[in-house]
PLY file of the C-alpha trace (Angstrom):
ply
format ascii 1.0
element vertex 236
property float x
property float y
property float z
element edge 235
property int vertex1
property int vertex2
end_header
43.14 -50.65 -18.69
44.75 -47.62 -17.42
44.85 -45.48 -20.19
40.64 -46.39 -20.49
40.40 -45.07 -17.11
42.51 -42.37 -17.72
40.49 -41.45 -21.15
36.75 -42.02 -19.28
38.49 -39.44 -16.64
39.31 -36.75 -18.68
36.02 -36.77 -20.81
34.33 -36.83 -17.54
36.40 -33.30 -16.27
35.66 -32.25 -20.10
31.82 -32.58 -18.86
31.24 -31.49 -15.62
31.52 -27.81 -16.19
28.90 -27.87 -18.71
26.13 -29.75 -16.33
27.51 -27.44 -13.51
26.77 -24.17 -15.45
23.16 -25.50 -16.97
22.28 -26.65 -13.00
23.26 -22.69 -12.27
21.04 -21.52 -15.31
18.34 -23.57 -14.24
18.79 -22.19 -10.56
18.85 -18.70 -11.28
15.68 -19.23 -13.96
13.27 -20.66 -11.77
12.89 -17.11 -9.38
12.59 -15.36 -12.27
10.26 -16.97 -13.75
7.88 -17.30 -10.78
7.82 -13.33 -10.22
7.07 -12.79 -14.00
3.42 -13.38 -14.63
3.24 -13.83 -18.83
5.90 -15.01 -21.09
6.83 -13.21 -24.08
6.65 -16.02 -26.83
9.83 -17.64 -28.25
10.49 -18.57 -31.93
13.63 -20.14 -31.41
14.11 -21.99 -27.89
17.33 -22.87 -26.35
18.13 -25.88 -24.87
18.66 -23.87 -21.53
15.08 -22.98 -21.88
14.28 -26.75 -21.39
14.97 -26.38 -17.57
12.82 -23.90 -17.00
9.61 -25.44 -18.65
8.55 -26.71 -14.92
8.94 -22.89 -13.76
7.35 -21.71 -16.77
4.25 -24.12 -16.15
3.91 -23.09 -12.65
3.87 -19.18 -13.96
0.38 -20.20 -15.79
-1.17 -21.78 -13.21
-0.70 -18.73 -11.51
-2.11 -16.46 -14.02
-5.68 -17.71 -13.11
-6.01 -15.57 -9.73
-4.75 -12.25 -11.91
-8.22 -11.11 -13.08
-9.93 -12.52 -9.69
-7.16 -12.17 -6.59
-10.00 -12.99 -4.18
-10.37 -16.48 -5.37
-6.79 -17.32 -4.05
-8.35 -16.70 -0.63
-10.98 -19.75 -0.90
-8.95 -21.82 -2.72
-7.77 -25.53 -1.04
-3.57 -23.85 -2.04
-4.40 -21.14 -0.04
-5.78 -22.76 3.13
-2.98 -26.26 3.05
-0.53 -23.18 3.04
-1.93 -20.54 5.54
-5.17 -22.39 7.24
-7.05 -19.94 8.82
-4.54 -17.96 9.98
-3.66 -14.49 8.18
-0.55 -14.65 5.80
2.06 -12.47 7.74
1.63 -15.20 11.13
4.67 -16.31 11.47
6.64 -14.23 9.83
9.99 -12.99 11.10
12.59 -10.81 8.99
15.89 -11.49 8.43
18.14 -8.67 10.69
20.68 -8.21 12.85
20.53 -8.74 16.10
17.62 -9.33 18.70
16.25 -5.90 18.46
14.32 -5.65 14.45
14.72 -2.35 12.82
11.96 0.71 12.98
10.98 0.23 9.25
10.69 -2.60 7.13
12.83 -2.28 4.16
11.70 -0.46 0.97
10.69 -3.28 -1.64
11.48 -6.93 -1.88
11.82 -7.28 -5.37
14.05 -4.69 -7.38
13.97 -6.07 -10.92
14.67 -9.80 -11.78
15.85 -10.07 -8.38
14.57 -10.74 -4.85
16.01 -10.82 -1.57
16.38 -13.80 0.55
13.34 -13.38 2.84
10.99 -11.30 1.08
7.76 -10.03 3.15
4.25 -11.91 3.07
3.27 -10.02 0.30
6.28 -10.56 -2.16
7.01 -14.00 -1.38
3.73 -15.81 -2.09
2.65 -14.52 -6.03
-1.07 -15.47 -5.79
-1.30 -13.01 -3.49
-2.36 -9.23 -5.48
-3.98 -6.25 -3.55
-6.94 -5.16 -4.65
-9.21 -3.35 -3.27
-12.40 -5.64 -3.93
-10.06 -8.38 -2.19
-11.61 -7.68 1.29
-10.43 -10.81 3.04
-7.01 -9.87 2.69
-7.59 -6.12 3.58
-9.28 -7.38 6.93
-5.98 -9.64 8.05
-4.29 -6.25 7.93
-7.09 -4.27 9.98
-7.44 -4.55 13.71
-11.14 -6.30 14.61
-11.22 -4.34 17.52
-10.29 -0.47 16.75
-10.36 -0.76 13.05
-6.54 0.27 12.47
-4.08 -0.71 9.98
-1.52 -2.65 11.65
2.02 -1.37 11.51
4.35 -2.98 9.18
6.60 -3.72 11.89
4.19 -5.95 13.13
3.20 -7.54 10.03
6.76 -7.13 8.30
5.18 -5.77 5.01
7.77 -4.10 3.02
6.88 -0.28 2.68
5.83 -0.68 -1.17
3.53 -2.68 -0.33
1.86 -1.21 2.77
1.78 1.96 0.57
-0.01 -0.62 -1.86
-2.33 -1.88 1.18
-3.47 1.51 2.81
-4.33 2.99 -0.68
-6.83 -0.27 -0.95
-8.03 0.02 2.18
-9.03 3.49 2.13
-10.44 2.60 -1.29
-12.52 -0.03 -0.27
-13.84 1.98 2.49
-15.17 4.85 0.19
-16.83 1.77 -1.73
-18.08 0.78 1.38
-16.48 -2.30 0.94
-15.10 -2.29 4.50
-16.96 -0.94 7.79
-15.16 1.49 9.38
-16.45 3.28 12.64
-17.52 7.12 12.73
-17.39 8.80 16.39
-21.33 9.68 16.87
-21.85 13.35 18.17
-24.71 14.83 19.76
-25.87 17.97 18.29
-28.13 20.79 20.54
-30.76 23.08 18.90
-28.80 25.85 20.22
-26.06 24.86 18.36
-27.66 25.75 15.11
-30.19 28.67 16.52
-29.77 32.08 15.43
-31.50 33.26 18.28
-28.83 32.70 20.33
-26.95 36.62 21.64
-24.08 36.64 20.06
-25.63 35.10 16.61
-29.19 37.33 16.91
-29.78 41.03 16.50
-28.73 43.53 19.42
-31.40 44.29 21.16
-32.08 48.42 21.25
-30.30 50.25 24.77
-33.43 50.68 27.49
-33.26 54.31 27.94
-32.90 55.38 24.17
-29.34 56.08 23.63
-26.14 53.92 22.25
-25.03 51.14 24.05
-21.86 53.27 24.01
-21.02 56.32 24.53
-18.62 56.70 22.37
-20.23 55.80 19.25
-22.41 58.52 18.36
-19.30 61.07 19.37
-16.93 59.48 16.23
-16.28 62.01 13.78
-13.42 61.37 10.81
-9.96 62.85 10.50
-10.47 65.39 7.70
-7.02 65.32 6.37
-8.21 61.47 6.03
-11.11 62.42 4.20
-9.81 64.85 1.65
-7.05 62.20 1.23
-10.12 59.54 0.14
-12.31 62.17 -1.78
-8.48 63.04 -4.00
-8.08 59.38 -4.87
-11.35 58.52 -5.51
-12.63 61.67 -6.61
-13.37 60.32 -10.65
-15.34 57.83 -8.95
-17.54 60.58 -7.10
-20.79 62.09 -8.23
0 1
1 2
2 3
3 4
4 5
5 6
6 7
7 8
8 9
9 10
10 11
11 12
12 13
13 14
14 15
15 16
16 17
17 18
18 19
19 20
20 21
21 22
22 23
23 24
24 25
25 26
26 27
27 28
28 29
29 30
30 31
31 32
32 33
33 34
34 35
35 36
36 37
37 38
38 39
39 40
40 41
41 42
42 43
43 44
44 45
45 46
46 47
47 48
48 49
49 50
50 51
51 52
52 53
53 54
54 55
55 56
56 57
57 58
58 59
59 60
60 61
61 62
62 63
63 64
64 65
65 66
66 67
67 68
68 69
69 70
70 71
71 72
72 73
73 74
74 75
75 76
76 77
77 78
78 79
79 80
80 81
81 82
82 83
83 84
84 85
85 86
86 87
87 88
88 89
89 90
90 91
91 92
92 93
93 94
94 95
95 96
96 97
97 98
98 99
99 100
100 101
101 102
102 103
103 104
104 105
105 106
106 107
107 108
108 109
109 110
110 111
111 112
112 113
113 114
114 115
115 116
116 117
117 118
118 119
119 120
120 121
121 122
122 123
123 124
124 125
125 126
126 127
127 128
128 129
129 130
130 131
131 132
132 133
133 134
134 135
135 136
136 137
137 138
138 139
139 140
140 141
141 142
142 143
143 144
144 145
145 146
146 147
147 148
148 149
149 150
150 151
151 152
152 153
153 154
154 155
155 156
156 157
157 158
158 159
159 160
160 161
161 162
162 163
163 164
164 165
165 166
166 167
167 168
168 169
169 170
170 171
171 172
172 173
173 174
174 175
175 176
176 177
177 178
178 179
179 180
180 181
181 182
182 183
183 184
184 185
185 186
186 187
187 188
188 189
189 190
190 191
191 192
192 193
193 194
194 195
195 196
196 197
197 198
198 199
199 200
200 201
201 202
202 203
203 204
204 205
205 206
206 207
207 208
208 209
209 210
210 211
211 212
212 213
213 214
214 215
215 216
216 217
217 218
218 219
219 220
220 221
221 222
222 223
223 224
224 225
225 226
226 227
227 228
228 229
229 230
230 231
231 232
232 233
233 234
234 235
């Protein structure tokens, strides 16, 4: 009975390292997977490939909101998830200390890998920016003075607000999005060549210059000869 025991014991140690290290696989497969949008087909699969088929199934059903981002928005995912709040409520970043840093970091994803609490933007795939994906450009836009919010408030990493004010200003020039222009009143003396220092100078009252000196200039000769010499094959 012992030496059974002993026997079922050691097959079991023989085992465990080989579950532990697929578990690990299948851990370290299911991020990937997620980020990456299309997978490149496979002739031969390997039976670590089986324990990604879930992540691989949920990349497809994500696909669908690649042509059209703006249908994420209505969809009954997006509004269990966020409601009717905008996508960065909530959000805090991961730092030290009580005080958060004066920039968001660079990019969430660098590769196959992502940090540990990526911004709104990274962390959710559905979500793309586009500029024709106006609800999403207006949780980023003040309602009241029409300004981008600062990704320190919204904790956007800086690739993507770069991402997010190049839509924004592109959806404004397709007049996508309403921005405000400051309205200036304009005079007809503004554009009136009538005006004295825009018109014609009036002739002096008693006949002569306005100044005195300008019917008493006469050239420097030397400065003259000087001219005629250089320019005198250009003379008739």
């Amino acid at each position: 009975m012992a030496a059974s025991v002993h026997v079922v014991a050691k097959m079991f140690w023989r085992v465990l390292p080989a579950v532990s290290h697929q578990i690990r696989q299948h851990q370290s497969c299911l991020p990937k997977q997620f980020l990456k949008t299309r997978l490149a087909p496979v002739l031969f699969a390997h039976p670590r490939q089986f324990l990604c088929e879930a992540a691989s199934q949920k990349t497809e059903i994500l696909s669908q909101y690649k042509d059209r981002p703006w249908d994420y928005l209505d969809s009954e995912e997006y509004v269990d998830r966020y409601g009717d709040q905008p996508v960065w409520n909530g959000y805090r970043r991961n730092h030290k200390g009580g005080i958060p840093p004066q920039k968001t970091r660079k990019t969430c994803i660098r590769g196959d890998k992502i940090c540990g609490n990526p911004c709104p933007i990274c962390r959710d795939a559905n979500i793309i920016i586009h500029h024709q994906n106006v609800k999403l450009l207006q949780q980023f836009i003040s309602p009241h003075t029409g300004i981008v919010y600062d990704p320190t408030r919204t904790g956007v990493c800086r690739k993507q607000q770069k991402k997010l004010n190049e839509a924004i200003d592109t959806a404004r020039n397709h007049g996508l999005l309403q921005f405000q222009i400051p309205h200036v009143e304009f005079s007809g003396e503004t554009y009136s060549n009538t005006h004295d220092a825009v018109g014609s100078t009036p002739p002096p009252p008693s006949g002569e210059t306005w100044y005195w000196w300008y019917g008493n200039i006469e050239p420097d000769p030397s400065k003259v000869a000087q001219v005629m010499k250089t320019y005198k094959n250009y003379l008739k």
